[in-house]
N, C-alpha and C positions, 0 to 999 in steps of 0.2 A: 422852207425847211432846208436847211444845210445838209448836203450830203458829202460822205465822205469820199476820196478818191485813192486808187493806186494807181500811182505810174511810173512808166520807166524811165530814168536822167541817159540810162546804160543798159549792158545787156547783165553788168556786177552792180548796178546804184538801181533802187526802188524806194519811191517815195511814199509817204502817205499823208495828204493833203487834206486840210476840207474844202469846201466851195467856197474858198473866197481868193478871187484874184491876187495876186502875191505874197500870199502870205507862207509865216515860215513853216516849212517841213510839220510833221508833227512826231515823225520817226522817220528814219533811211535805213536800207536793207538791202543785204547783197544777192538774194534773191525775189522771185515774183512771189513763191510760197512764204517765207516768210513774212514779207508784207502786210499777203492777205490774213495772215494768222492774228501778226499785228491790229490787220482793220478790224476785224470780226470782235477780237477781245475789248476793243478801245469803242467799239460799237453797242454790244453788248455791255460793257461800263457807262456810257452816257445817253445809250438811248436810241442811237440813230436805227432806222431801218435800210436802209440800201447803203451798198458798199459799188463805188463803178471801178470797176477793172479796166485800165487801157492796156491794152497789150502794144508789144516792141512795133507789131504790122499796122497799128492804129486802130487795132479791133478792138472795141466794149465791151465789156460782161458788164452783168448786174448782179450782184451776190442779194437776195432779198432773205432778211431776220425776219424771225416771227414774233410776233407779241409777245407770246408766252415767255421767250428766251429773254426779253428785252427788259422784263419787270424786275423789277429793286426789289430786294430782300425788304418782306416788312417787318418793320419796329414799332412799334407805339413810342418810343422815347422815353418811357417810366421805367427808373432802378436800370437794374443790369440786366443784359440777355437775358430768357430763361426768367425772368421771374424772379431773380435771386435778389437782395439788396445787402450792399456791404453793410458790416457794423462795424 
């Protein structure tokens, strides 16, 4: 399971990464708050459940989502939203 990361380059550069060894950024942010605002949205869009926080002193957070927050809007895929069908 790929989790996603924030960490700081600076005390003005925050990154947000996922688990994979060099790879690139996936946003940068001039603060820790934004960041995490960034990881939660970007987590909440694809899925992930945990968000780790490194802080500037080398401390961990773990931001943990809930299922519920994490489920895709259903579709069935037939016609338009709502039922409707163009004519």
């Amino acid at each position: 399971m790929k989790i996603l990361h924030v960490a700081p380059l600076s005390e003005e550069r925050w990154v947000l990464t996922l688990d994979e060894d060099g790879a690139t950024p996936v946003s940068e942010h001039t603060t820790r708050g934004e960041a995490e605002g960034a990881a939660r949205a970007y987590a909440e869009s694809f899925g992930y459940p945990e968000v780790q926080v490194h802080g500037l002193d080398g401390s961990l957070e773990r931001m943990l989502l809930y299922d519920e927050a994490l489920e895709a809007p259903h579709y069935d895929g037939g016609g338009a939203p709502g039922g409707f069908t163009a004519s």
